[in-house]
PDB file of N, CA, C and O in Angstrom:
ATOM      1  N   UNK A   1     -33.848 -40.174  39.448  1.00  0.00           N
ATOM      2  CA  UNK A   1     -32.970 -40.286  38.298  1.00  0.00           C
ATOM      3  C   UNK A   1     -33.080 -39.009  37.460  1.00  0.00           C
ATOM      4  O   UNK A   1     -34.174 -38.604  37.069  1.00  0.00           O
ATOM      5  N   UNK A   2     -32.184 -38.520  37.251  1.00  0.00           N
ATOM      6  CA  UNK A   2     -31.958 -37.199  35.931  1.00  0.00           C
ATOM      7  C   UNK A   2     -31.544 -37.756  35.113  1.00  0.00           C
ATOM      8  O   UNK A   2     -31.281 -38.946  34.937  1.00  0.00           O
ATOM      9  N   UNK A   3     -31.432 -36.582  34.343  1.00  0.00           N
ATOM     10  CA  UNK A   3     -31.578 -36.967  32.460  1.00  0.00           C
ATOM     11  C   UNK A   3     -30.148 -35.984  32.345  1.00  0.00           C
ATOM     12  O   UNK A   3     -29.967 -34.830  32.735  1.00  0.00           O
ATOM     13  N   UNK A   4     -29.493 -36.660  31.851  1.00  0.00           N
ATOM     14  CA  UNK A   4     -28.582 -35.401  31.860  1.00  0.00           C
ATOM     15  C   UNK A   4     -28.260 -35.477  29.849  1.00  0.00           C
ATOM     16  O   UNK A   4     -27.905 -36.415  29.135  1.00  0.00           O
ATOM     17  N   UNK A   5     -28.702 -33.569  29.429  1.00  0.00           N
ATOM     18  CA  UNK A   5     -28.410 -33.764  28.022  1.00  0.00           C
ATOM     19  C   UNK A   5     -27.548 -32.617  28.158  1.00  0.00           C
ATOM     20  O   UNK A   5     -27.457 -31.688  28.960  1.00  0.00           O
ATOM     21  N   UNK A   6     -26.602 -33.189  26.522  1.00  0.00           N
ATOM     22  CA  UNK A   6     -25.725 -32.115  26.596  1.00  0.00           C
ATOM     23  C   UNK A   6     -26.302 -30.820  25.286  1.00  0.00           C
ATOM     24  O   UNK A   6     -27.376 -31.136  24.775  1.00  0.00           O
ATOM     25  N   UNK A   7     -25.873 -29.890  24.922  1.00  0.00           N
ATOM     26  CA  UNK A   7     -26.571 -28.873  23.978  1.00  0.00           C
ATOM     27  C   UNK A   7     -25.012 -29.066  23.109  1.00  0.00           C
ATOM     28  O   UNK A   7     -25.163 -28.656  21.958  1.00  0.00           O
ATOM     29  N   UNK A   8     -23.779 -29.504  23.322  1.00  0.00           N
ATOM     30  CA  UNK A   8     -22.792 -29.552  22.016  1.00  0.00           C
ATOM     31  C   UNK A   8     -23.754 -29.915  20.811  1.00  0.00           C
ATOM     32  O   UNK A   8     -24.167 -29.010  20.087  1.00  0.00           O
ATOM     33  N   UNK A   9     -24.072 -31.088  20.616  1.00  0.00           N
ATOM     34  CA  UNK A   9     -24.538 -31.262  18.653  1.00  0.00           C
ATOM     35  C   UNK A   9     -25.605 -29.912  18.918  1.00  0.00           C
ATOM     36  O   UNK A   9     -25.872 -29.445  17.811  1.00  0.00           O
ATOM     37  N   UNK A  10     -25.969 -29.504  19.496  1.00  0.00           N
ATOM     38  CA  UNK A  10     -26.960 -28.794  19.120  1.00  0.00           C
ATOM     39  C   UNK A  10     -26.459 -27.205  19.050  1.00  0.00           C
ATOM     40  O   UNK A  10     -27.195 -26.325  18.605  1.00  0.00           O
ATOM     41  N   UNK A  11     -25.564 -27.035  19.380  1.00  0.00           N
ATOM     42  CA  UNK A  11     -24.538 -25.780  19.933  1.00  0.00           C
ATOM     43  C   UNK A  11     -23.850 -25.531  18.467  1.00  0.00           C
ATOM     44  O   UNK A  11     -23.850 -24.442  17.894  1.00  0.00           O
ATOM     45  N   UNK A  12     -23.275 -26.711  17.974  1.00  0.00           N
ATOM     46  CA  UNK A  12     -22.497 -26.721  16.844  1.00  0.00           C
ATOM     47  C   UNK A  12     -23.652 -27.098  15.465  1.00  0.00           C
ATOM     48  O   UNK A  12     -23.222 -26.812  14.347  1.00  0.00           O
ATOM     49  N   UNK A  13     -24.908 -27.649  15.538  1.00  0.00           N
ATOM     50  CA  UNK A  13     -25.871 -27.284  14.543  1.00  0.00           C
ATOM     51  C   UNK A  13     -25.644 -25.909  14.089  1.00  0.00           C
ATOM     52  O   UNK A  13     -25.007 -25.426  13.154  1.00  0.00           O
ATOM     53  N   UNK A  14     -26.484 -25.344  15.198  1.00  0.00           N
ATOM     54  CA  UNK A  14     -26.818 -23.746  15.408  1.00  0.00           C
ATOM     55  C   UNK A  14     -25.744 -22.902  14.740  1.00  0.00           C
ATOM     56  O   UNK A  14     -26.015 -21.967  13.986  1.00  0.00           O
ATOM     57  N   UNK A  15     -24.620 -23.248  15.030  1.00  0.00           N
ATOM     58  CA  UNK A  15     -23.274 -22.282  14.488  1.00  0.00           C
ATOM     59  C   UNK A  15     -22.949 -22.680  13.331  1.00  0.00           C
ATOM     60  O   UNK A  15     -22.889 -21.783  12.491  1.00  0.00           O
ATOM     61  N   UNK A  16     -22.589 -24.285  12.795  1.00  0.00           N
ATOM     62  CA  UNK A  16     -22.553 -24.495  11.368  1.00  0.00           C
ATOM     63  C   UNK A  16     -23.527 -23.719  10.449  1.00  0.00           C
ATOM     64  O   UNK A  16     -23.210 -23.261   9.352  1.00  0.00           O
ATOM     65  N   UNK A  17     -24.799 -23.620  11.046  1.00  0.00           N
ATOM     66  CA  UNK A  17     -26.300 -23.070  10.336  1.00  0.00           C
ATOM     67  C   UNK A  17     -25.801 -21.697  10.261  1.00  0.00           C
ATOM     68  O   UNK A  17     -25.711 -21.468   9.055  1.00  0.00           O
ATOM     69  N   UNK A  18     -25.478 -20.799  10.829  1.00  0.00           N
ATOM     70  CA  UNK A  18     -25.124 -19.638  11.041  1.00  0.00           C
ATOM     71  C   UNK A  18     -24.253 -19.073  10.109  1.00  0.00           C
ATOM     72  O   UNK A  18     -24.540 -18.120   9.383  1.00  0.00           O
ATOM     73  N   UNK A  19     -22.850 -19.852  10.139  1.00  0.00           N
ATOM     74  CA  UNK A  19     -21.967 -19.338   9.277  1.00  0.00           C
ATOM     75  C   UNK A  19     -21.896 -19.866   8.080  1.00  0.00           C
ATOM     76  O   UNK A  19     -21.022 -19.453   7.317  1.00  0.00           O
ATOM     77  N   UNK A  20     -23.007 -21.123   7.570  1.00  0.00           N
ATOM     78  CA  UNK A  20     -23.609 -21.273   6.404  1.00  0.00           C
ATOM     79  C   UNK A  20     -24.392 -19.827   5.945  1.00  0.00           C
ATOM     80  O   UNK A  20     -24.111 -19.362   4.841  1.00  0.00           O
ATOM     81  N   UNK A  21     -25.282 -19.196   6.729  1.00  0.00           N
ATOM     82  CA  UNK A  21     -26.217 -18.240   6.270  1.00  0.00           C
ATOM     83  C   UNK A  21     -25.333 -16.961   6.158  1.00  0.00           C
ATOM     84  O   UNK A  21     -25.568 -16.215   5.207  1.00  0.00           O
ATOM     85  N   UNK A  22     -24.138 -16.565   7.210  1.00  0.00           N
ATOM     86  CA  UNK A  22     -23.617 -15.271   6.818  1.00  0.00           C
ATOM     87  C   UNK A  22     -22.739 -15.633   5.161  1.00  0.00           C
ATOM     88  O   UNK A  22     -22.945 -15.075   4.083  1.00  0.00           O
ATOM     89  N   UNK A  23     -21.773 -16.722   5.472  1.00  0.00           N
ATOM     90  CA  UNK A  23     -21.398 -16.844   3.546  1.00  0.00           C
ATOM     91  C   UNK A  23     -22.766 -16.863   2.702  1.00  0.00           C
ATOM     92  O   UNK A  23     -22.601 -16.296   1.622  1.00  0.00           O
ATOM     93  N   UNK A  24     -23.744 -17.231   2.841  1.00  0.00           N
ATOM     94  CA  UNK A  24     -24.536 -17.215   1.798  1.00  0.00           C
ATOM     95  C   UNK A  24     -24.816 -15.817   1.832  1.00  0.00           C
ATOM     96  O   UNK A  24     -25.547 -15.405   0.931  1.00  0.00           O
ATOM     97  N   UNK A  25     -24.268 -14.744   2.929  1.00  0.00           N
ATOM     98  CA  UNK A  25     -24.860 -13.201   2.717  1.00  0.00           C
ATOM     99  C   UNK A  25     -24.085 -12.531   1.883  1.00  0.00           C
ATOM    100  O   UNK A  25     -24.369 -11.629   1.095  1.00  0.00           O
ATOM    101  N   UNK A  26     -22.337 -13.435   2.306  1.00  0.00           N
ATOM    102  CA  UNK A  26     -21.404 -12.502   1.512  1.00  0.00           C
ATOM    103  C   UNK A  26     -21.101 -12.833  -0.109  1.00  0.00           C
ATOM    104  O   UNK A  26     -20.140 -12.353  -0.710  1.00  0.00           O
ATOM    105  N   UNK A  27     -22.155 -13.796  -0.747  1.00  0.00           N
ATOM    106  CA  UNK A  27     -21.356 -14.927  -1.948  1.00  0.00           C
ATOM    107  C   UNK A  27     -22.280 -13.508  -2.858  1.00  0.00           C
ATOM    108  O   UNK A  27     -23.380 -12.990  -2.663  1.00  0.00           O
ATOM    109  N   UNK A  28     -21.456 -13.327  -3.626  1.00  0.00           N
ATOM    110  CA  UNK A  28     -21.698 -12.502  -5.081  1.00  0.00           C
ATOM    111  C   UNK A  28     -21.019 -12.653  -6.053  1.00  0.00           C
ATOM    112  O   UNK A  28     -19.795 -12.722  -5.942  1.00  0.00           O
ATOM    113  N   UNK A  29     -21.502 -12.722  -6.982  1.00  0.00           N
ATOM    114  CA  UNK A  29     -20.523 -12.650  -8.249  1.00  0.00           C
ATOM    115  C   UNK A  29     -19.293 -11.716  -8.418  1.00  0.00           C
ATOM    116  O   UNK A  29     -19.524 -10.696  -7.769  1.00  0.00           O
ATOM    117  N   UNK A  30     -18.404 -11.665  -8.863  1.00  0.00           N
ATOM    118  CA  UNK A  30     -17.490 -10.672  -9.460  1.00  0.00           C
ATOM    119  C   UNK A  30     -16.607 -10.675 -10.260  1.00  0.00           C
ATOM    120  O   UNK A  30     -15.597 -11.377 -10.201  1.00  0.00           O
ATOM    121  N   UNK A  31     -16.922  -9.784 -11.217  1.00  0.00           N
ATOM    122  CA  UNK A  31     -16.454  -9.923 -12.027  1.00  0.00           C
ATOM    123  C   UNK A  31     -14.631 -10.165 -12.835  1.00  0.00           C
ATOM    124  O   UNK A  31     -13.662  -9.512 -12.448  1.00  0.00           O
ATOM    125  N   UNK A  32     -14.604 -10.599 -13.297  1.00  0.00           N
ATOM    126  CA  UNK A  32     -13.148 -11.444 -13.514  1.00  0.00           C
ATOM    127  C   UNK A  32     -12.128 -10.065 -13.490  1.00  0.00           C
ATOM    128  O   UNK A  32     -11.208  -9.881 -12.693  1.00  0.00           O
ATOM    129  N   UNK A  33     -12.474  -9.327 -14.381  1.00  0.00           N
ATOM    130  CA  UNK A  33     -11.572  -8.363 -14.983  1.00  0.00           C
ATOM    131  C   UNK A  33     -12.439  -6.613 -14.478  1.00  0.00           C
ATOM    132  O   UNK A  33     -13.408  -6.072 -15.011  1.00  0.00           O
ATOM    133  N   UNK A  34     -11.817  -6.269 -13.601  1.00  0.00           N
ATOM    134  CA  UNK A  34     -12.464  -4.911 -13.680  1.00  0.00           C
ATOM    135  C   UNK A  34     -12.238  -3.335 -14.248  1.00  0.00           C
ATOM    136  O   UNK A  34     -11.132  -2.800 -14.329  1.00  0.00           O
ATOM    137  N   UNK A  35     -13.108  -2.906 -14.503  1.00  0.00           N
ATOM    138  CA  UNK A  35     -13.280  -1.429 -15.779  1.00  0.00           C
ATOM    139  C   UNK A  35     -12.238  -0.614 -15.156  1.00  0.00           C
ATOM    140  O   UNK A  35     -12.315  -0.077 -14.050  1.00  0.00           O
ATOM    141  N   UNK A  36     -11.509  -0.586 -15.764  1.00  0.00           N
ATOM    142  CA  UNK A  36     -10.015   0.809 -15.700  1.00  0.00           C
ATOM    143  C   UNK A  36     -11.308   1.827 -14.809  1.00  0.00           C
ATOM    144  O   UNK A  36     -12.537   1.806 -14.870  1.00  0.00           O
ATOM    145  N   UNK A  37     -10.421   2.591 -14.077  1.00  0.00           N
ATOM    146  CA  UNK A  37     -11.443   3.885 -13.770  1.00  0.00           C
ATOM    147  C   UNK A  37     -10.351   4.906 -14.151  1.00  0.00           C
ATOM    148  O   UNK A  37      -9.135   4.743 -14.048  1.00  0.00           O
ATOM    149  N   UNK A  38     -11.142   6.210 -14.705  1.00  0.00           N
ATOM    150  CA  UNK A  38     -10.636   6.940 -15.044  1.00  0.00           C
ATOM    151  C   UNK A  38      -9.672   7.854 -13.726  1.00  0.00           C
ATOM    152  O   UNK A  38     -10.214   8.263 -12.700  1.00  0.00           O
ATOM    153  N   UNK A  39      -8.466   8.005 -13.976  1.00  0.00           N
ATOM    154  CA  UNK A  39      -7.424   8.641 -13.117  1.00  0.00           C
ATOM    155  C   UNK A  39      -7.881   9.982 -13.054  1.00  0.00           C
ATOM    156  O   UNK A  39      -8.288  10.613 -14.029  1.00  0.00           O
ATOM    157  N   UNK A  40      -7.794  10.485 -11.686  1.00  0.00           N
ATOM    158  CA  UNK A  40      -8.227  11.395 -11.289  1.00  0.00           C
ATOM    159  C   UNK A  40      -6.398  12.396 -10.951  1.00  0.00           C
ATOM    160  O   UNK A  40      -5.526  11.652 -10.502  1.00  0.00           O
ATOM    161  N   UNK A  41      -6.091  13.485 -11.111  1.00  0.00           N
ATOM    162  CA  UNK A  41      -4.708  14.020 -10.730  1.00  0.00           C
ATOM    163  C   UNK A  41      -4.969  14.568  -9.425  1.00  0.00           C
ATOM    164  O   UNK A  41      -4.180  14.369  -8.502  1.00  0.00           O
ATOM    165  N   UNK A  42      -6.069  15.273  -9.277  1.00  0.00           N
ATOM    166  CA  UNK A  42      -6.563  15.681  -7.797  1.00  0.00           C
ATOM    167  C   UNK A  42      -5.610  16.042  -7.020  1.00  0.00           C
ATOM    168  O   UNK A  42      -4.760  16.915  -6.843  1.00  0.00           O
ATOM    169  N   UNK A  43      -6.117  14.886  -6.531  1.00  0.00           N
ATOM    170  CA  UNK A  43      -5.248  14.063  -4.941  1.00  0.00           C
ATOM    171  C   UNK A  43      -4.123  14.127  -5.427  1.00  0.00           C
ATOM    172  O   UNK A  43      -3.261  14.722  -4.780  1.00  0.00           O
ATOM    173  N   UNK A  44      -3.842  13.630  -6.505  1.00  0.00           N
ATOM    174  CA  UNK A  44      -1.934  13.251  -6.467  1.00  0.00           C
ATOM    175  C   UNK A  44      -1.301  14.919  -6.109  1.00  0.00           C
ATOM    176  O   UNK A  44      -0.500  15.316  -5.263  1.00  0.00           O
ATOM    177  N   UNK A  45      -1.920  15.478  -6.965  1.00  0.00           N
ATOM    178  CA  UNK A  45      -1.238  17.296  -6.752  1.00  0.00           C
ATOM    179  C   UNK A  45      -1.512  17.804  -4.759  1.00  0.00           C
ATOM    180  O   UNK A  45      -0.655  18.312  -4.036  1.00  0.00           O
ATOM    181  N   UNK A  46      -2.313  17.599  -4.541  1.00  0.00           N
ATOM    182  CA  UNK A  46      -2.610  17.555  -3.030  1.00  0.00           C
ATOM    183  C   UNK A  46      -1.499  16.633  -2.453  1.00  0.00           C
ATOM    184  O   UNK A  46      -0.763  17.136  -1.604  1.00  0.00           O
ATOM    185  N   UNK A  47      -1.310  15.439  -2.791  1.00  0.00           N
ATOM    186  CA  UNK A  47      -0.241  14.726  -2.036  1.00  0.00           C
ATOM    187  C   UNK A  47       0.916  15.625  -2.355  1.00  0.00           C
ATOM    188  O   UNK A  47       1.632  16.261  -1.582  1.00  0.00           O
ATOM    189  N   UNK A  48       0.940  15.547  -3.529  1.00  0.00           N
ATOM    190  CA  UNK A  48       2.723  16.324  -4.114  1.00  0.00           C
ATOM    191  C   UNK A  48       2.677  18.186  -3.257  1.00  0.00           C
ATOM    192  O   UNK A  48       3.799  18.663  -3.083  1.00  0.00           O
ATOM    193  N   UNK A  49       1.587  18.990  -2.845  1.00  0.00           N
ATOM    194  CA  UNK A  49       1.840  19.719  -2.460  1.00  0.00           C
ATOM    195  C   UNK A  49       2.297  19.767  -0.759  1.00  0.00           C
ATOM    196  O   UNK A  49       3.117  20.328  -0.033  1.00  0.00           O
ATOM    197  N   UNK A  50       1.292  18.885  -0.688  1.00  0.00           N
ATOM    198  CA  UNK A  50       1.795  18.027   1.204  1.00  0.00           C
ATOM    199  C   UNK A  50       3.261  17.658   1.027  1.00  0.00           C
ATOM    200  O   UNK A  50       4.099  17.607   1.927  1.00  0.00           O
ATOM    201  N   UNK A  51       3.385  17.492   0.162  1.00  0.00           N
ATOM    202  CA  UNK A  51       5.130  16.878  -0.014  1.00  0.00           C
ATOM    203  C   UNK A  51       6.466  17.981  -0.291  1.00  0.00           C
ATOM    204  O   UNK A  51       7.652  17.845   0.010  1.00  0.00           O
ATOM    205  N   UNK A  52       5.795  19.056  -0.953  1.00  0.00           N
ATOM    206  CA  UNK A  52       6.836  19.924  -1.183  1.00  0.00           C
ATOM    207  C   UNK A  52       6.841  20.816  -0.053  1.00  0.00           C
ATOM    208  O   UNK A  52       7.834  21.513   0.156  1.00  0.00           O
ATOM    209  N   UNK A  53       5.247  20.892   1.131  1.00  0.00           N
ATOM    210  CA  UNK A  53       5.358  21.362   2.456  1.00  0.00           C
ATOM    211  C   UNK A  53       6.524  20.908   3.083  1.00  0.00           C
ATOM    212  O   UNK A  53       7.617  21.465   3.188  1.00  0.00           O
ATOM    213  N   UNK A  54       6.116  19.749   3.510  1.00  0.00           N
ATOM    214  CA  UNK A  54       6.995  18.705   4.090  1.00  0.00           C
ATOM    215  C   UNK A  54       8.629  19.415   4.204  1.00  0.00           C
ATOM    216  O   UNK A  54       9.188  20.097   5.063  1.00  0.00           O
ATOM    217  N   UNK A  55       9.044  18.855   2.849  1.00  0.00           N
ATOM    218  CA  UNK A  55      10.014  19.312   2.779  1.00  0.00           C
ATOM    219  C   UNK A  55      10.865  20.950   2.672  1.00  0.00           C
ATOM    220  O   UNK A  55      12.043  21.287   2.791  1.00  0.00           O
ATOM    221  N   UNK A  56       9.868  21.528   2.451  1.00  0.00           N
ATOM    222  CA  UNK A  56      10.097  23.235   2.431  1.00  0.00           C
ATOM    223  C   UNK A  56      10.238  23.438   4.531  1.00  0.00           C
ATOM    224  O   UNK A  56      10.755  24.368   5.149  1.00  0.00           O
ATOM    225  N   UNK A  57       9.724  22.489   4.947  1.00  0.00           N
ATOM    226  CA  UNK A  57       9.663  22.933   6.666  1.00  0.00           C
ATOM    227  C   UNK A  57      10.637  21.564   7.069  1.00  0.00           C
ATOM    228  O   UNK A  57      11.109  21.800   8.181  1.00  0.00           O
ATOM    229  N   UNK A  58      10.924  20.753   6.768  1.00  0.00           N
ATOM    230  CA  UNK A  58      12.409  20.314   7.122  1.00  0.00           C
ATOM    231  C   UNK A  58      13.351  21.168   6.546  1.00  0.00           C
ATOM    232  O   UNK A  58      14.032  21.592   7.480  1.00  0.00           O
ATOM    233  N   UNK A  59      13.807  21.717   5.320  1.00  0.00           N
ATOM    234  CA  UNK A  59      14.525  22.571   5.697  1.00  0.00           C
ATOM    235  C   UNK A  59      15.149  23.600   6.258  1.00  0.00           C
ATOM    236  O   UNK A  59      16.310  24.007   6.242  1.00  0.00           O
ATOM    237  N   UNK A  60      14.032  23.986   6.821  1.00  0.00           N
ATOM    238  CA  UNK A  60      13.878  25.364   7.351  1.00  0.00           C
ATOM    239  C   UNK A  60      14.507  24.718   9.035  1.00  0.00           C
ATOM    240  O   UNK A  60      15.210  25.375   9.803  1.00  0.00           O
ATOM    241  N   UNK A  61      14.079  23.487   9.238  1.00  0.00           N
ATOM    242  CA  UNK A  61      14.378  23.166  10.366  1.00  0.00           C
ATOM    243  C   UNK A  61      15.788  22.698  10.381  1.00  0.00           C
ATOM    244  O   UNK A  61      16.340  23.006  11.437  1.00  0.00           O
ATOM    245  N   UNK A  62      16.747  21.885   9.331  1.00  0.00           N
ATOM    246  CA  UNK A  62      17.814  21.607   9.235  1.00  0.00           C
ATOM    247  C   UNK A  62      18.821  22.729   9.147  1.00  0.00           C
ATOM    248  O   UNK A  62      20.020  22.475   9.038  1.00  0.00           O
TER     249      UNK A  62
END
């Protein structure tokens, strides 16, 4: 005579337990309302110069 067991409840323990412990890795507070950050022009002048490329070499091509 064999015993025959199955590992499902124990398959689905293991994994409920699991993705109980990774949310408990990802749960943090945060905060409701977050601090303005100060605007940087940088980048935007870098985009806007990529942009007046852009278009200075489509014309050239049209």
């Amino acid at each position: 005579m064999t015993t025959r067991t199955t590992l499902a409840p124990a398959q689905k323990l293991h994994l409920d337990r699991a993705a109980r412990n990774a949310g408990e890795a990802f749960a943090f507070d945060e905060p409701d309302a977050t601090p303005a950050a100060s605007r940087s022009y940088g980048s935007s002048l870098i985009w806007l110069g990529m942009a007046v490329v852009a278009l200075a070499g489509l014309s050239l091509v049209l």
